[in-house]
DRENPATI-959303 format. One record per residue: x, y, z of N, C-alpha, C in turn; residue in three letters. Coordinates in steps of 0.1 Angstrom, whole numbers, plus 2048, in hexadecimal, padded with zeros to 3 digits. Example, Ala and Ser with C-alpha at 12.3 -4.5 7.8 and 13.67 -1.06 7.14 Angstrom:
BEGIN
8847C784E87B7D384E8847DF84EALA8807EA8478897F584788180084FSER
# end
This chain:
BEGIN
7C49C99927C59CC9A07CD9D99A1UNK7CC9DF9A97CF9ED9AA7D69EC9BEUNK7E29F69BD7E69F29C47E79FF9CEUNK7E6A009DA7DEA0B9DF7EEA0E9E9UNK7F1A1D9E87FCA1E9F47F7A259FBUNK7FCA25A0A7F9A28A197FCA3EA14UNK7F5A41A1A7F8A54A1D800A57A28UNK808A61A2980BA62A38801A67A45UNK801A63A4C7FDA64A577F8A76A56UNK7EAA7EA557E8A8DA577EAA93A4BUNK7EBA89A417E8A92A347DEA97A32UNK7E1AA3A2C7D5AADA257D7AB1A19UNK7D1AB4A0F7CFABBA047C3AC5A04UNK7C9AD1A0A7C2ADCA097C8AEAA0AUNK7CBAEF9F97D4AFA9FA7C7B079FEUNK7D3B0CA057D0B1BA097C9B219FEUNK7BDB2AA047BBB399FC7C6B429F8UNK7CAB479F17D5B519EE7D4B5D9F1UNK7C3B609F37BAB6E9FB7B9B6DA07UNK7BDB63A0D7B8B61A1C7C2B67A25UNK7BBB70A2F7C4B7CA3B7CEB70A3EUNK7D6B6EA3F7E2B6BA4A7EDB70A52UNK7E9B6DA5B7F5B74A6A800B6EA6BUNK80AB72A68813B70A6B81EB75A79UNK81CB71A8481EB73A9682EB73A8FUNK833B82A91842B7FA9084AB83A81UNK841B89A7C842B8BA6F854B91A6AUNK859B97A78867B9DA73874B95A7CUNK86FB88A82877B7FA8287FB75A78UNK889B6EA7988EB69A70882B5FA6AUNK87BB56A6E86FB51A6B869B54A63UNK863B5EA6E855B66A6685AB6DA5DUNK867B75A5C869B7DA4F869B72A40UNK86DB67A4586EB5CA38863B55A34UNK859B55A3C84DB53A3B842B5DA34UNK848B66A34844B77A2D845B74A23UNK855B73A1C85AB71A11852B64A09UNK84EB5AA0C84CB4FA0883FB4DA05UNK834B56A0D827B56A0B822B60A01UNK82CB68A0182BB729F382EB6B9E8UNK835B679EA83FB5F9DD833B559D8UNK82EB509E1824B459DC811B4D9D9UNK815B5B9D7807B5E9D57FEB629DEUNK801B629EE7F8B6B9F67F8B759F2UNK7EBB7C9F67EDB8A9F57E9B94A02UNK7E4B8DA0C7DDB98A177E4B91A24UNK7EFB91A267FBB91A307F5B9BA3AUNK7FBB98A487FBBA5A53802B96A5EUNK80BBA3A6281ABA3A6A81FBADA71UNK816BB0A7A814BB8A82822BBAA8DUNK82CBC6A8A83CBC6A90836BC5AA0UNK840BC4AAB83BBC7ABB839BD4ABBUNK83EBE0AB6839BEAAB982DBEBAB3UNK826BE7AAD817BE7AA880DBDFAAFUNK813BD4AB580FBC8ABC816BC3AC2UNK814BC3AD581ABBDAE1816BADADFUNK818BA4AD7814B98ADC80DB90AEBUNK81CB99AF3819B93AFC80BB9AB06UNK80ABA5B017F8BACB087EEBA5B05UNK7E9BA0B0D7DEB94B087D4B9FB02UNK7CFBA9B047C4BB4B027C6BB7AF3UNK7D3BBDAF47D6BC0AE47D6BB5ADBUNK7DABA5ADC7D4B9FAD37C8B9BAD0UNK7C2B9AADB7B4B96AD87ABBA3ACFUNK7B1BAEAD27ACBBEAC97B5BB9ABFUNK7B9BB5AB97C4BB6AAE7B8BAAAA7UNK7B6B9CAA87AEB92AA57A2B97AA5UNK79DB9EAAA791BA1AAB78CBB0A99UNK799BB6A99795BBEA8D799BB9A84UNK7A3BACA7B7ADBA8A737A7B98A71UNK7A2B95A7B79CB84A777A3B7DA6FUNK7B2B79A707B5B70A677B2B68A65UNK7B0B5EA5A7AFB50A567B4B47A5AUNK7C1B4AA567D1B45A5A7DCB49A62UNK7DFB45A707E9B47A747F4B3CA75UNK802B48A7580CB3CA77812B44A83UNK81AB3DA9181CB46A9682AB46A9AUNK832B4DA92842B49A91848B56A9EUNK841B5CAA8847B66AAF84BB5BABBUNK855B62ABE85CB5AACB867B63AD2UNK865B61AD9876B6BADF87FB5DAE0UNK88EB5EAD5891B51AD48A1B5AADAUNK8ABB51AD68BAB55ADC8C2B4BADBUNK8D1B47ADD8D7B3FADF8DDB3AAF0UNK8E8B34AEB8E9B2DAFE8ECB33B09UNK8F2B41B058F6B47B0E8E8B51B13UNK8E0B52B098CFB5CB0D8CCB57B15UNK8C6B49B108BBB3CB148C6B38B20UNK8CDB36B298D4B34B328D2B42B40UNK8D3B4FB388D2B55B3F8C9B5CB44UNK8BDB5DB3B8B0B62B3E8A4B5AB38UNK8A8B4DB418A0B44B4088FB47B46UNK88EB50B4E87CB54B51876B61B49UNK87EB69B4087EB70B36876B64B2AUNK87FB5BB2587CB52B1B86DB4AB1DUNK86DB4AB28863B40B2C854B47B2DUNK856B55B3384BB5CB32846B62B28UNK84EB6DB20849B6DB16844B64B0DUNK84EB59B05845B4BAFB83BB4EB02UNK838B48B10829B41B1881DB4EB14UNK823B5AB17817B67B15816B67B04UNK81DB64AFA81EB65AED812B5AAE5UNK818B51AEC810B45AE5800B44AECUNK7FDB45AF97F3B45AFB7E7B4FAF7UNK7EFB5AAF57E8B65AF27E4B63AE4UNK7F0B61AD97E8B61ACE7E3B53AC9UNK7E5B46ACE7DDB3CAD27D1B3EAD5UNK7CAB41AE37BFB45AEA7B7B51ADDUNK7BBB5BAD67B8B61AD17B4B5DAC1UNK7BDB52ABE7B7B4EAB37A9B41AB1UNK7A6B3FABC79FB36AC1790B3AAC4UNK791B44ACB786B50ACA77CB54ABFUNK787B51AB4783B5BAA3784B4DAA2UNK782B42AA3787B38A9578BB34A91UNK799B37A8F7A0B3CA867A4B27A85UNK7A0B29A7379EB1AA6E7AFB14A6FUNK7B2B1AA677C5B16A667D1B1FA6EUNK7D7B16A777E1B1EA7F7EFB12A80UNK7FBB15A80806B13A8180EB16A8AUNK813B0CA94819B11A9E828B0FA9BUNK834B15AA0840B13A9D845B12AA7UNK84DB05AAA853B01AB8861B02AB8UNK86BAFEABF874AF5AB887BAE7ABCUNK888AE2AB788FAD5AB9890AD8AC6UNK893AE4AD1897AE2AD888CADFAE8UNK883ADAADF878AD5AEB87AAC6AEDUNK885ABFAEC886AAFAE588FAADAF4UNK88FAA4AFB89AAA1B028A7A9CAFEUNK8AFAA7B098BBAA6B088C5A9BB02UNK8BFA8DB088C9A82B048BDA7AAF6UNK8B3A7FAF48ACA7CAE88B2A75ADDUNK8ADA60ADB8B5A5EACD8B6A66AC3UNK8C3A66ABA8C1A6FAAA8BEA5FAA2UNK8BBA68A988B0A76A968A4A72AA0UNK8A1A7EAA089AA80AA888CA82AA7UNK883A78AA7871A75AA486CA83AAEUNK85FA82AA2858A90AAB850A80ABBUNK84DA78ABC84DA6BAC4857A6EAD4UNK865A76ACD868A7AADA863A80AE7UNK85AA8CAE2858A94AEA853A91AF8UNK859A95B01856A95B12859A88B16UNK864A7EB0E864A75B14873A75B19UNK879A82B1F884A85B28886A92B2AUNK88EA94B32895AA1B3289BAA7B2BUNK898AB5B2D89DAC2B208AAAC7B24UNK8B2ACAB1D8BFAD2B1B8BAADEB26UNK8C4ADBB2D8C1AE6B3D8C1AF8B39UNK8CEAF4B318CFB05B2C8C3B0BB21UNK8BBB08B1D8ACB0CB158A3B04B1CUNK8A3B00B26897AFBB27887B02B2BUNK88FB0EB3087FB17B3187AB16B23UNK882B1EB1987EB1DB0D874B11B05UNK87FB0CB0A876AFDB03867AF4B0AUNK865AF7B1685AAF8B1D84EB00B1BUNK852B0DB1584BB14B0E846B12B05UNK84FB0DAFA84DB05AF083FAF3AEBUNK848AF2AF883BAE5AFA82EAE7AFEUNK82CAEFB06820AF8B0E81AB01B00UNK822B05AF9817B03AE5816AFAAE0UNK81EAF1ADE816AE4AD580FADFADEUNK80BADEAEA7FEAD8AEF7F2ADDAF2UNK7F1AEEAEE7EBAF4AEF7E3AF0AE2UNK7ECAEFAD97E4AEFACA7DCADDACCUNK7E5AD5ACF7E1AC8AD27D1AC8ADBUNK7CDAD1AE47C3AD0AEF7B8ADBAE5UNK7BEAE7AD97B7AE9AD17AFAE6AC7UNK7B7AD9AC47AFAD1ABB7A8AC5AC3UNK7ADAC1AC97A3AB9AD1798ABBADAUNK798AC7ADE78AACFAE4780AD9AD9UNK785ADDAD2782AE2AC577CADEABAUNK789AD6AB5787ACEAA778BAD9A9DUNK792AE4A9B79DAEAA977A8AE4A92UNK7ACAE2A857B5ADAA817C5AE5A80UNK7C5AE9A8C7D8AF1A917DEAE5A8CUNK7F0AECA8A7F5ADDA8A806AE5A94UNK810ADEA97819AE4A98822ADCA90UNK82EAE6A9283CAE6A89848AE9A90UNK855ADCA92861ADEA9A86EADFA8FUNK870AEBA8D879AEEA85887AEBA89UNK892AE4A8589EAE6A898A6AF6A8EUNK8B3AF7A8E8BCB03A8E8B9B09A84UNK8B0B18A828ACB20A788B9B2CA73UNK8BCB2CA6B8CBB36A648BFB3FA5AUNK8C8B47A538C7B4EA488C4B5EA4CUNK8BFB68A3F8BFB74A3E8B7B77A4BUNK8BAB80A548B4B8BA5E8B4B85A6AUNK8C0B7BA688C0B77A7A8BFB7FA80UNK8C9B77A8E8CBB83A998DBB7FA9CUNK8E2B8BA9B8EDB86A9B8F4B92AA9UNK8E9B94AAD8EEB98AC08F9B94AC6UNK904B96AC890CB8FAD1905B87ADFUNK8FBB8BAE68F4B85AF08E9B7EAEBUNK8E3B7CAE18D7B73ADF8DAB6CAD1UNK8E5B6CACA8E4B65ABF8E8B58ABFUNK8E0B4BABA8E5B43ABA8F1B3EAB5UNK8F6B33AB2905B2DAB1906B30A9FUNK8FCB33A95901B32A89906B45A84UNK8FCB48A8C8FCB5AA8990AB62A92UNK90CB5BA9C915B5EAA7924B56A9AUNK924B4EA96934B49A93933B55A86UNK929B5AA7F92BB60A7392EB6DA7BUNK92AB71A8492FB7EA8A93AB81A90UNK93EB75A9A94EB73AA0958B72A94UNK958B69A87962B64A7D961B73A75UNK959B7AA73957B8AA67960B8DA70UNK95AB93A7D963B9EA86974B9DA88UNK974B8BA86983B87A8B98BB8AA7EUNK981B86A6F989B8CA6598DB9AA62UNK985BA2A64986BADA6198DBB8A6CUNK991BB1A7999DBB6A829A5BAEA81UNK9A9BA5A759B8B9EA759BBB97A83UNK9B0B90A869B1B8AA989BAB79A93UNK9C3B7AA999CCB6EA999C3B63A9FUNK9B9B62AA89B1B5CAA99A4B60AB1UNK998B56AAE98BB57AB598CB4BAC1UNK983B4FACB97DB42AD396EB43AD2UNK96BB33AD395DB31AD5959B2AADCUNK94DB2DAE4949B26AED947B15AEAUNK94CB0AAF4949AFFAF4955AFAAF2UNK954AEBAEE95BAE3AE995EAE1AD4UNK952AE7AD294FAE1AC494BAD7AC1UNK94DACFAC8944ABAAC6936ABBAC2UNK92CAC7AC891FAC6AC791BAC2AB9UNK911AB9AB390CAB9AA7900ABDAA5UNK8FEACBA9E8F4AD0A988ECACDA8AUNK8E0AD5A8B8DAAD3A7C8D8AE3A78UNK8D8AE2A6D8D8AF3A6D8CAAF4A5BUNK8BFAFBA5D8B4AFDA558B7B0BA50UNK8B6B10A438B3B1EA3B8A7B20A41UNK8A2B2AA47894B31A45889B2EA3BUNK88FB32A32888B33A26883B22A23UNK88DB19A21887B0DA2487EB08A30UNK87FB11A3A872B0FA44866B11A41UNK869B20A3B85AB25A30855B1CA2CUNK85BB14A1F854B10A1784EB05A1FUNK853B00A2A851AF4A31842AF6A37UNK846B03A3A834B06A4582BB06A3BUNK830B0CA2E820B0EA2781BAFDA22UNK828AF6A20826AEBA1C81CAE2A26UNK820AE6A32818AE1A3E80BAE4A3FUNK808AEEA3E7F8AF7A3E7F2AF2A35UNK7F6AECA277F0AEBA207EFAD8A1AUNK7F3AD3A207F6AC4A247F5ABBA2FUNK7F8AC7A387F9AB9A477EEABEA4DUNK7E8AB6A5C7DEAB7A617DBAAEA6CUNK7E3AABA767E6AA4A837E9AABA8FUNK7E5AA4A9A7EAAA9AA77F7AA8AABUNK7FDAA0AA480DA9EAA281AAAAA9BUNK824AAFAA382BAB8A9F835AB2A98UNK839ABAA8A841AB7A7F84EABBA7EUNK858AB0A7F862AB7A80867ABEA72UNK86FAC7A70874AD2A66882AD5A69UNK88AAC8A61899ACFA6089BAC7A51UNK8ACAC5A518B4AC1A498B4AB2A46UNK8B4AABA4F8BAA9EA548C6A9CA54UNK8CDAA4A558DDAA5A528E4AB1A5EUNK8EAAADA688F5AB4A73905AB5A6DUNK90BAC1A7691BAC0A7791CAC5A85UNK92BABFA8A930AC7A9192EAD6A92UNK92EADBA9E936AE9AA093EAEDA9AUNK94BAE9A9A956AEBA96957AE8A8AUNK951ADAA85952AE0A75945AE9A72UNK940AF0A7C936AFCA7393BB07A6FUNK946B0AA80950B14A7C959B16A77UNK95CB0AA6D967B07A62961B09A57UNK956B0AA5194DB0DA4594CB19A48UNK945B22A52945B31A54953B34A53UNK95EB36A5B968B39A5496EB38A46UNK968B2FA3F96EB30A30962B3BA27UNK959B3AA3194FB44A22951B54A28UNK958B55A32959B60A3B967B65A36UNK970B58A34980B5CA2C98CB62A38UNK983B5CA4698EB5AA50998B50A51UNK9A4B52A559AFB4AA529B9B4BA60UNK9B0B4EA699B7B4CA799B6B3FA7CUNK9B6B3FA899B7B34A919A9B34A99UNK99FB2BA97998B29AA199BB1EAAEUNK997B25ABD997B1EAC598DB1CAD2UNK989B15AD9981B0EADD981B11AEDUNK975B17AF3977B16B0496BB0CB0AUNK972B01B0E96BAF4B14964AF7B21UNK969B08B2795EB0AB35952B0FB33UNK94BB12B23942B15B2293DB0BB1EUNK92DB0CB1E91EB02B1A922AFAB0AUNK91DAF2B0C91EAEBAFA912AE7AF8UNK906AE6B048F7AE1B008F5AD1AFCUNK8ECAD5AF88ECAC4AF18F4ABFAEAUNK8F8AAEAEE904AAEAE2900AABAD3UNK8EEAA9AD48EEAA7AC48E2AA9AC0UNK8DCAADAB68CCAB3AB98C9AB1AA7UNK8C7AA6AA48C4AA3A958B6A9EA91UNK8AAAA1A8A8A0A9CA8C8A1A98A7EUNK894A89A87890A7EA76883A88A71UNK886A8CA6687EA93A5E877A8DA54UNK874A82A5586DA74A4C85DA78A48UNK855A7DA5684EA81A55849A8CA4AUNK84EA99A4C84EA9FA42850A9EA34UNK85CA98A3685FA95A25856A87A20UNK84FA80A29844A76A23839A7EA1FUNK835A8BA2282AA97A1C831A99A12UNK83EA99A0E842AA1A0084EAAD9FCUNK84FAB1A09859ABDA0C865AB9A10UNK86EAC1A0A87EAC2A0C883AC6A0CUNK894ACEA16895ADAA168A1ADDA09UNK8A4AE2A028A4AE99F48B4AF09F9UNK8B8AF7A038C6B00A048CFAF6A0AUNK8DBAF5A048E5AECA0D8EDAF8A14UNK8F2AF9A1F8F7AFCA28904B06A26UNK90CAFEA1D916B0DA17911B19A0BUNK906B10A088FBB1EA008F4B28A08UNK8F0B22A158EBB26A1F8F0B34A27UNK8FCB2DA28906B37A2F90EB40A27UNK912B42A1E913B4BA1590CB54A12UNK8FBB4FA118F2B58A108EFB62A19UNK8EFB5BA278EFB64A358FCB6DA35UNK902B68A34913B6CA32910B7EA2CUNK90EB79A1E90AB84A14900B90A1EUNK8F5B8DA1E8EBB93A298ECB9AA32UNK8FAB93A3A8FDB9AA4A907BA7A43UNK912BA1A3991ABB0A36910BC0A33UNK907BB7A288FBBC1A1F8F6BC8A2DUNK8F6BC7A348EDBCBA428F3BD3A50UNK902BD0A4F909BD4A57906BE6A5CUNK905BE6A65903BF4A698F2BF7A63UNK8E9BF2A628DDBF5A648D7BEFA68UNK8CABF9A6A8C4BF5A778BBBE8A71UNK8BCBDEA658B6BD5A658BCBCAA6AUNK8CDBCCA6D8D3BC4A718D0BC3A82UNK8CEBB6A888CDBB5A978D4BB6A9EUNK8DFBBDA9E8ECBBFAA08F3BC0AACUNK
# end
């Protein structure tokens, strides 16, 4: 007798051409630059990552002229105008309109051509606000979103059901992907748009290196985060493209959160600040916890590979190496 086990749910076994065109939407984003790295690393060879000054995403004309001479195979579409709480709070119809012109355009555009394999990138923060942890991709739309991103994250959903109405009117096997909090090499470490891991590595450098008796940061610190390497996203999308195959979006993190405050106690020690940090309660803290069950994925086979103080060290390393050039986002 032979004993037979269950598959998960949208498995595939169908690896990629290693010749085949792929677009990568976003290619000099923290994403898409790790997604660069990672598809080289694994043997593509005919990449195109078209910067915005070569390509307006949001021009509907120019992408459809862009698809129309380049025909990829494969897209993944990692461009987004993304930010932290104080962006996403304050130019909440900025956020909202671009994604919406971004994704439909090169959505609608890859649809036109065919285009067999495409990968949408969403993120955790389309899940409702008071959402059990961890958090099932099962959640979605069954509450309310975190007020301060919620343009964002409407945006966000308004792609994965785009892709969802694609394969169902179609028969195009798109899939999407909800990555956790993305870190690593080529953030954005903007004082106005960087999120909370790029922003504490920028506030704790500056406060060491002007001998600042102390920093403040916004919130309380209570909030619990999850925080993903890039590079472990990479490997996650390709793993996806080349294994999964459902109308169902995949969550992509750690399965593992911290505090705020202890995040900014780890950045401070790889940073080698030795002030005082302290805490202002009249700003935003967002959600108080945003951890996704990542069961799914890892029942396909994938797992993410960087722990968190290797993580940050590395970015750490990256942001000094970069200081004062213009690759830094500064």
């Amino acid at each position: 007798m032979t004993t037979q086990t269950s598959q998960p749910r949208g498995l595939l076994e169908r690896p990629l051409d290693r010749s085949a065109r792929v677009l990568i939407a976003g290619s000099a984003g923290l994403a898409g630059s790790a997604l660069w790295r990672c598809l080289t690393r694994n043997g593509f060879s005919n990449l195109a990552g078209p910067r915005s000054a070569e390509l307006d995403l949001r021009e509907r004309q120019a992408v459809f002229s862009w698809f129309a001479t380049h025909r990829p195979d494969v897209v993944v579409l990692a461009a987004a105008r993304v930010g932290g709480i104080k962006a996403n709070a304050t130019r909440p119809a900025d956020f909202l309109s671009d994604n919406l012109r971004i994704q439909v355009n090169v959505l609608d555009a890859a649809l036109e051509h065919r285009t067999q394999r495409l990968l949408f990138l969403g993120s955790s923060c389309i899940y409702p606000k008071f959402a059990d942890q961890p958090i099932r991709e099962e959640a979605l739309l069954t509450g309310p979103l975190e007020p301060t991103n919620d343009a964002y994250a409407i945006a966000k959903i308004a792609g994965i059901q785009q892709v969802k109405a694609v394969r169902r009117q179609h028969g195009l096997p798109w899939i999407s992907a909800m990555p956790t909090n993305l870190y690593g090499p080529g953030d954005n470490f903007r004082p106005d748009e960087a999120h909370v891991l790029p922003a504490l590595i920028r506030r704790l450098h500056h406060a060491r290196h002007t001998n600042a008796a102390h920093v403040i940061n916004w919130g309380t610190g209570t909030p619990r985060r999850e925080f993903l390497h890039a590079d472990d996203l990479a490997e996650a999308c390709l793993h996806l493209l080349e294994h999964y195959d459902s109308d169902t979006p995949v969550n992509v993190g750690t399965g593992t959160d911290l505090t705020i405050r202890e995040l900014s106690q780890l950045i401070a020690t790889v940073v080698g600040y030795e002030g005082t940090v302290q805490w202002d309660p009249t700003k935003p803290d967002g959600t108080p916890q945003k951890l996704l069950d990542i069961s799914r994925i890892t029942a396909l086979g994938w797992k993410p590979r960087t722990s968190l103080e290797q993580g940050l060290t590395d970015t750490y390393t990256w942001y000094k190496n970069h200081l004062g050039t213009a690759t830094l986002r500064h």
